[in-house]
C-alpha positions in Angstrom: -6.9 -4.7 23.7 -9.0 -4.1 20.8 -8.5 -5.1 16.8 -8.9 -2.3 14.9 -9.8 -3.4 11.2 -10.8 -0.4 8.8 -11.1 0.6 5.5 -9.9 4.1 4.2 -11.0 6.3 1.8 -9.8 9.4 0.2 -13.1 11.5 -0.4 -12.8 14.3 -3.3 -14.3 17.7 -1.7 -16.6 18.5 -4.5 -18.4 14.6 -4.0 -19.3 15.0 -0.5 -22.6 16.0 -0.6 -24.0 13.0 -3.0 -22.0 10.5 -0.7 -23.8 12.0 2.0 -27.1 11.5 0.4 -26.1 7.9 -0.7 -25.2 7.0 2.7 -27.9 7.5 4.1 -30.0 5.2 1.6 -27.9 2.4 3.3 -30.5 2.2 6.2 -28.8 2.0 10.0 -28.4 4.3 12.7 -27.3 7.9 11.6 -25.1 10.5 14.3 -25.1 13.7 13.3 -21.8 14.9 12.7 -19.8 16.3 16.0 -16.3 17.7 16.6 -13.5 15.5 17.3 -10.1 16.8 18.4 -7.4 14.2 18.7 -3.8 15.6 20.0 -1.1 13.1 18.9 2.9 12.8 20.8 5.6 11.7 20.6 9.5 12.3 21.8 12.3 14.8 20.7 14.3 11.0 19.5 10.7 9.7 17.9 10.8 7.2 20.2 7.1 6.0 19.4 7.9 6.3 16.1 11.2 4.1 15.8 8.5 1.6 18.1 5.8 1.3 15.4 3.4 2.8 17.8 0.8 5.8 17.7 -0.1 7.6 20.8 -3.0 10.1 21.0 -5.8 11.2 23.0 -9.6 12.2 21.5 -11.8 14.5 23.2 -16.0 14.2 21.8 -18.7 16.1 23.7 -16.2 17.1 27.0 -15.0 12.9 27.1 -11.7 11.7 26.4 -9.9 8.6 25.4 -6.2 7.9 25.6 -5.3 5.8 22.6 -2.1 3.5 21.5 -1.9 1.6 18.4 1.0 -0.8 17.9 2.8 -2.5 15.0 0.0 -3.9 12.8 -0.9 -4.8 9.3 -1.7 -2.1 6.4 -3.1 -3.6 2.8 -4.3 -1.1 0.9 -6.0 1.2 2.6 -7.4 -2.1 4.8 -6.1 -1.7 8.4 -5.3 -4.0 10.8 -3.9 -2.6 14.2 -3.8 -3.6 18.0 -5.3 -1.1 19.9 -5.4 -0.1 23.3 -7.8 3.0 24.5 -7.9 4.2 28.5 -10.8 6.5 29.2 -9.9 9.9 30.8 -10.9 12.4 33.0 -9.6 15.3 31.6 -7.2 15.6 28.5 -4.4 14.7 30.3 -1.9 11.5 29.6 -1.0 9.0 32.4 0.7 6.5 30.6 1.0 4.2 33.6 -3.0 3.4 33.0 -2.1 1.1 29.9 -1.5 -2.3 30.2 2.6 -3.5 30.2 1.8 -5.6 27.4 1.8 -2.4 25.2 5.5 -1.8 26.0 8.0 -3.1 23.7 9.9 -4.5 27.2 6.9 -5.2 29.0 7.0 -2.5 31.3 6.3 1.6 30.4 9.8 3.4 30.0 10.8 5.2 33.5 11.3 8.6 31.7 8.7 8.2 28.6 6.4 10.2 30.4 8.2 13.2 31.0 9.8 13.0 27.4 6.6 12.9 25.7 5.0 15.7 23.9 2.3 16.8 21.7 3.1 16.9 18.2 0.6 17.7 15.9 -3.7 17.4 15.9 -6.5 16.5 13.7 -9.6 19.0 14.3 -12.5 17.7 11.9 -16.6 17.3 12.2 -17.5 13.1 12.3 -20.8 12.1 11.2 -21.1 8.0 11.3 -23.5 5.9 10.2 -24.2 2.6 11.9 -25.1 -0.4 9.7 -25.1 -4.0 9.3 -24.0 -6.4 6.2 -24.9 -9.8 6.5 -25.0 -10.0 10.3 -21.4 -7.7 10.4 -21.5 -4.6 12.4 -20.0 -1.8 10.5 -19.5 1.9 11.6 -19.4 4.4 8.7 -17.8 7.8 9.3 -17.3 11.0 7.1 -14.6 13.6 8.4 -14.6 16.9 7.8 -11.5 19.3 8.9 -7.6 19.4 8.9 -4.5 18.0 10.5 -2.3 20.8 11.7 1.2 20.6 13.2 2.9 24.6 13.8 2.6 26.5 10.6 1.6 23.8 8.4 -1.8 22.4 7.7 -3.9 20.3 5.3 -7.4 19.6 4.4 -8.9 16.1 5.4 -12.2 14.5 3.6 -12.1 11.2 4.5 -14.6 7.9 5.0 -13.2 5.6 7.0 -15.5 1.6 7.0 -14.8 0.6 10.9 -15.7 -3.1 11.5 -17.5 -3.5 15.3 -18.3 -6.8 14.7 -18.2 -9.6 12.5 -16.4 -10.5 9.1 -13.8 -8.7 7.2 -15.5 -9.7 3.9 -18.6 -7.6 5.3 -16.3 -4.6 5.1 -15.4 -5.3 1.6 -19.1 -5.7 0.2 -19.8 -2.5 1.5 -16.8 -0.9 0.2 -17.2 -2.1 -2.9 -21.0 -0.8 -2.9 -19.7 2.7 -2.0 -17.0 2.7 -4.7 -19.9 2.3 -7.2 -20.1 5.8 -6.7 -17.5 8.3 -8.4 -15.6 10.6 -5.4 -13.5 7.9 -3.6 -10.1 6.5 -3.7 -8.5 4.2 -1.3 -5.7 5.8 0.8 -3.0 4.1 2.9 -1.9 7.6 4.5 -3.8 7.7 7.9 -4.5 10.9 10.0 -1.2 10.0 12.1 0.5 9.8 8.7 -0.4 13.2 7.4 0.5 14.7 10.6 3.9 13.5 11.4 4.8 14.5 7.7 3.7 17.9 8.7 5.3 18.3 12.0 8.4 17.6 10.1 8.6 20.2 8.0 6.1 18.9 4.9 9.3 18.2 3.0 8.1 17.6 -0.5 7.4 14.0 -1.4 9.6 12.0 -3.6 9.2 9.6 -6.5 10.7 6.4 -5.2 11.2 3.6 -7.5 10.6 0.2 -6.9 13.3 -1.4 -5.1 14.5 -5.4 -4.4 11.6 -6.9 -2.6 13.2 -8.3 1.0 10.9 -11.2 2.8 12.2 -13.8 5.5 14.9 -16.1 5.1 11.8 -19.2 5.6 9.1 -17.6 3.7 6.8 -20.1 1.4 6.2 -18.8 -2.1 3.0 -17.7 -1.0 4.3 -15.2 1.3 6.4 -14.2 -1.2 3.3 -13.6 -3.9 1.5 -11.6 -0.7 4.9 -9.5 -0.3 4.9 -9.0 -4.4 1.6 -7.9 -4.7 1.6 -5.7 -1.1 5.0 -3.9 -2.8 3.3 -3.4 -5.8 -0.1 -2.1 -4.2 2.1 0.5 -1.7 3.8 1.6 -4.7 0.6 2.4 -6.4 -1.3 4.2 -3.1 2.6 6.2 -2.8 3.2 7.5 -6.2 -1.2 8.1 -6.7 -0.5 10.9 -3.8 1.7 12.1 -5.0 0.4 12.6 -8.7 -3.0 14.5 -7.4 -0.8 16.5 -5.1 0.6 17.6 -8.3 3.8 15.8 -9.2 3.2 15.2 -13.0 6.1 12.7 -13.4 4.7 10.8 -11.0 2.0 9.5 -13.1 4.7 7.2 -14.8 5.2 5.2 -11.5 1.6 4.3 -11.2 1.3 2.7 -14.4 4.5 1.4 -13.6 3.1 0.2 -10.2 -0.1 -1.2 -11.9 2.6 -3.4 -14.6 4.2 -5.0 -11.4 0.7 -5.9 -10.4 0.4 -7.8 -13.6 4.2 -9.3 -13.7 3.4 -11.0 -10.6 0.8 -12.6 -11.4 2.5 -13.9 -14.4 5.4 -14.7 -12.2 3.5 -17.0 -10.1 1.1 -17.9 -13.1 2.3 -21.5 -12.9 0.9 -22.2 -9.5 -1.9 -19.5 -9.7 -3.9 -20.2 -12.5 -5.4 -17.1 -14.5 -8.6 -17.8 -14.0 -7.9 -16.9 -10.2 -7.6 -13.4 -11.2 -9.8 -12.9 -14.3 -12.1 -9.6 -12.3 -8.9 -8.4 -10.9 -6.8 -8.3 -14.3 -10.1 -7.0 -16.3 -10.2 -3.9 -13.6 -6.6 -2.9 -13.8 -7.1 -2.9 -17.8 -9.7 -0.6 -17.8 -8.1 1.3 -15.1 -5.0 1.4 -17.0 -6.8 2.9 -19.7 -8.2 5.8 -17.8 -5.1 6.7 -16.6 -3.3 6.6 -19.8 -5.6 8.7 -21.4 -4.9 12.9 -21.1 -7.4 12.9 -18.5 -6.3 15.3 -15.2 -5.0 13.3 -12.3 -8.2 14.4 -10.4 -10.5 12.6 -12.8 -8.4 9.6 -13.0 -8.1 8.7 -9.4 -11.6 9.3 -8.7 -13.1 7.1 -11.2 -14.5 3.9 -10.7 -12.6 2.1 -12.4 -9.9 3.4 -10.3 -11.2 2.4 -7.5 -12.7 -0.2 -7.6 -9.3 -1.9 -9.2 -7.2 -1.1 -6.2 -9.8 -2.3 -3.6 -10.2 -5.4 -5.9 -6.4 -6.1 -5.3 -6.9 -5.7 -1.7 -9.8 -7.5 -1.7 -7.6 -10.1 -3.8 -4.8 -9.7 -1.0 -7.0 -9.9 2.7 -8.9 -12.9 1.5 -6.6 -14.8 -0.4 -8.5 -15.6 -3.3 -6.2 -18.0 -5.2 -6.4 -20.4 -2.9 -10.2 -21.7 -3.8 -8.4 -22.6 -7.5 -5.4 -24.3 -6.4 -5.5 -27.9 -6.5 -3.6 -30.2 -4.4 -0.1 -30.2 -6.9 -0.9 -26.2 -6.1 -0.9 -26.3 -2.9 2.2 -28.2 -2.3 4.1 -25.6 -4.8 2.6 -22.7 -3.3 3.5 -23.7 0.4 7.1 -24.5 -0.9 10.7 -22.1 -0.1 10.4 -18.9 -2.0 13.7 -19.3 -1.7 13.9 -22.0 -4.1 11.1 -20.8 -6.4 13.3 -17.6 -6.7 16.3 -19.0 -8.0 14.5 -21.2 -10.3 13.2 -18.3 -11.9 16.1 -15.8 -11.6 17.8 -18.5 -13.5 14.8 -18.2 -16.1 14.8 -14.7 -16.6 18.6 -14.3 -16.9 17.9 -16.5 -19.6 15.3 -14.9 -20.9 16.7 -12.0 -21.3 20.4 -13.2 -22.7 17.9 -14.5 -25.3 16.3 -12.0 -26.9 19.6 -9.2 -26.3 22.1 -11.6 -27.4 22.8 -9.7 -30.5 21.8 -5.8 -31.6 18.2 -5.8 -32.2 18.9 -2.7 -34.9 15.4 -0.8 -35.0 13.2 -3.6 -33.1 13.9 -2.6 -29.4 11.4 -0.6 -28.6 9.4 -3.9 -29.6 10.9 -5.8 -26.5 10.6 -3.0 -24.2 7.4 -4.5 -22.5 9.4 -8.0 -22.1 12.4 -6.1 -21.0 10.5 -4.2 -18.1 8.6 -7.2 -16.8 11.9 -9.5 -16.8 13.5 -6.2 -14.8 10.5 -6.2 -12.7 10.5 -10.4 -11.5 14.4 -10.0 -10.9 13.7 -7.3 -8.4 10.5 -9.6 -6.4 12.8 -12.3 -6.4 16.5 -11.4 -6.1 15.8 -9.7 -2.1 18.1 -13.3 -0.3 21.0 -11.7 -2.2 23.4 -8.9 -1.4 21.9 -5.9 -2.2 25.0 -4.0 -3.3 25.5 -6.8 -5.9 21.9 -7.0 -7.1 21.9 -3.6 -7.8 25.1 -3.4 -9.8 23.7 -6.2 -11.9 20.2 -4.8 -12.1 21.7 -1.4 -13.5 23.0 -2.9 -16.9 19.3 -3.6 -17.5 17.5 -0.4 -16.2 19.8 1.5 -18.2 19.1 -0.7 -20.9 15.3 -0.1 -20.2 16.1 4.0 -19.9 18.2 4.0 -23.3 15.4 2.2 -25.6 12.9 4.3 -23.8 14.3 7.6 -24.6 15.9 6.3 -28.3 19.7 6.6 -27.3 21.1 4.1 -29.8 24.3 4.2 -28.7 23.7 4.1 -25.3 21.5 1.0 -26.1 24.5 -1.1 -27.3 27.0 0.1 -24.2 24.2 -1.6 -21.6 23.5 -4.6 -24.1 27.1 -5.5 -23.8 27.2 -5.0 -20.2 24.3 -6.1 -19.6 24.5 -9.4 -21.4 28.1 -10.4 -20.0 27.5 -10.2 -16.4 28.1 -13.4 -14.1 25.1 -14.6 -12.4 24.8 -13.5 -8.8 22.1 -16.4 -7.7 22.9 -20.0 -6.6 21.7 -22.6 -9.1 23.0 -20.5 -12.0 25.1 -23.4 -13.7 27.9 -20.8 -12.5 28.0 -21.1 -8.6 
């Protein structure tokens, strides 16, 4: 079994060329770019699929490779996934040849390989590059093709930051070299991603608003801030696809994503001090900016600012960076229940908020809207150990608070204030439970 750990990138077609030329100023071992074909399966039920699991096999110069991937880690566009890879013969599978540690029982399925069938491919040119950071072995390569399942098909320009050997943090220098240059963005969709989407059916893509963050029952507050920030991240990455695929409205969510970014950190701000995120929180402003401004979605998500915000949150994320400026009161806090932490703070909020709508604000909402969206936003990181039915119904008073001051419907305004501000606390610790 091999760790795969690699870096994504989106590449914009019309950059190509000077990434090419940039790439190889970087010194290494250069391959010129040959054909790949990988053929991916699956079941009629999705069996792999409802298994967190990726089966595929890659043919390169008459060899092939029978691959599975299992349940692993995605931040970002940062990948982290247990693989296993069988050389071949011939493009053929024979499942029996991996080892029973890759089945979810411990042993392959009896009928698995007779169920199995291809679903979609990926037919692109690779051209790699082979270099070294600080003693790490990384493999840079450039595809150039498309992803095709039945009638439907899509373009893929991608640079993908494989580490061979070595450190993590190699990948991330490098990265965040390459994102000094205009023509990336980080992607979370993968290859398999694209293609399963295709195979069924390319349904349009949907906005999909931030929901209550869920974590273990026995997570520390740290996990909790990683879960925050990792919501908050795949909400970006989501809604950013969707806005260059053309999906105007979706532009909204990304700021949005980008607040929640920045409302976590000021949720945990009393164990994480600012100064632990000074680079990150400078990046997202000017990125915020960029996006903001009437600039076309293309030009926005290929700056880099852009870029080199989100991979400064991931970077943020994969290394834990706060934990060089906790001190040892920190670091007692921050390995504490999130549970705890969470109704502490729901508590807060609530009162917060009861605070500053406890009587009509006449024309001076719109001034509280920012406080009123970043109250909404900690409820929903914090309020996941709760019924979700009853979270929600409490959470709607507020959102359509947010929605009426947003959109200047004055009477509306008052109907959710009222609502809003009379509803029993659903937490533990309350004062009312």
């Amino acid at each position: 079994m091999a760790q795969e750990i690699e870096l994504k990138f989106i590449v914009n077609h019309d950059a190509v060329d000077a990434l090419r030329d940039h790439l190889h100023t970087l010194g290494g071992e250069h391959h010129a770019p040959d054909p790949l074909l990988n053929i991916y399966y699956e079941t009629p039920d999705k069996w792999l699929r409802g298994h967190d699991m990726g089966l595929r096999i890659r043919g390169e110069n008459g060899r092939y490779e029978m691959t599975m991937k299992i349940a692993g880690r995605v931040t970002g566009g940062l990948h982290q996934r247990p693989e296993y890879n069988v050389a071949l013969s011939e493009p053929s599978l024979d499942l029996a040849q991996f080892p029973q540690e890759v089945w979810p029982n411990g042993e392959l399925p009896a009928d698995l390989a007779e169920r199995v069938q291809p679903l979609f491919s990926t037919d692109f040119y690779r051209e790699k590059w082979l270099v070294e950071v600080d003693g790490s072995q990384i493999e840079i390569a450039l595809d150039l093709g498309e992803v095709k399942a039945g009638e439907f098909a899509e373009p893929l320009c991608e640079l993908e930051l494989e580490l061979l050997s070595g450190d993590t943090h190699a990948v991330l220098k490098l990265a965040n070299q390459l994102v000094s240059q205009t023509g990336l963005r980080q992607g979370s969709l993968s290859k398999a991603a694209r293609g399963y989407h295709l195979a069924q059916g390319n349904a349009r893509r949907e906005i999909i608003p931030t929901t209550v963050l869920k974590v273990p029952a026995k997570a520390s507050v740290e996990q909790g801030l990683e879960a925050a920030m990792e919501l908050a991240l795949a909400q970006w990455q989501y809604h950013e696809e969707l806005w260059i695929r053309g999906i105007e409205a979706a532009k909204v969510d990304v700021l949005g994503a980008m607040g929640l970014v920045r409302h976590t950190l000021t949720l945990f701000g009393g164990i994480v001090p600012r100064k632990a995120s000074a680079h990150l929180r400078d990046l997202l402003t000017q990125s915020e900016a960029t996006i903001a401004s009437a600039v076309s979605a293309v030009t926005a998500v290929y700056t880099t600012q852009t870029a080199m915000a989100k991979l400064a949150l991931t970077e943020w994320l994969v290394t834990k960076a706060w934990q060089p400026f906790l001190d040892a009161k920190a670091q007692a806090r921050i390995a504490d229940s999130f549970k705890r932490f969470a109704d502490i703070h729901l508590s807060r909020h609530a009162a917060e908020l009861k605070s500053v709508f406890g009587q009509p604000l006449g024309d001076q909402y719109a001034d509280q809207l920012p406080r009123l969206t970043r109250d909404i936003d900690s409820i929903l990181l914090l309020a996941g150990f709760y019924d979700a039915v009853v979270v929600q119904a409490w959470l709607e008073n507020w959102q359509g608070l947010r929605h009426a001051i947003a959109t200047g419907q004055h009477i509306e305004i008052e109907h959710f204030r009222n609502e809003a501000i009379n509803q029993e606390p659903f937490w533990l610790h309350s004062g009312k439970r």
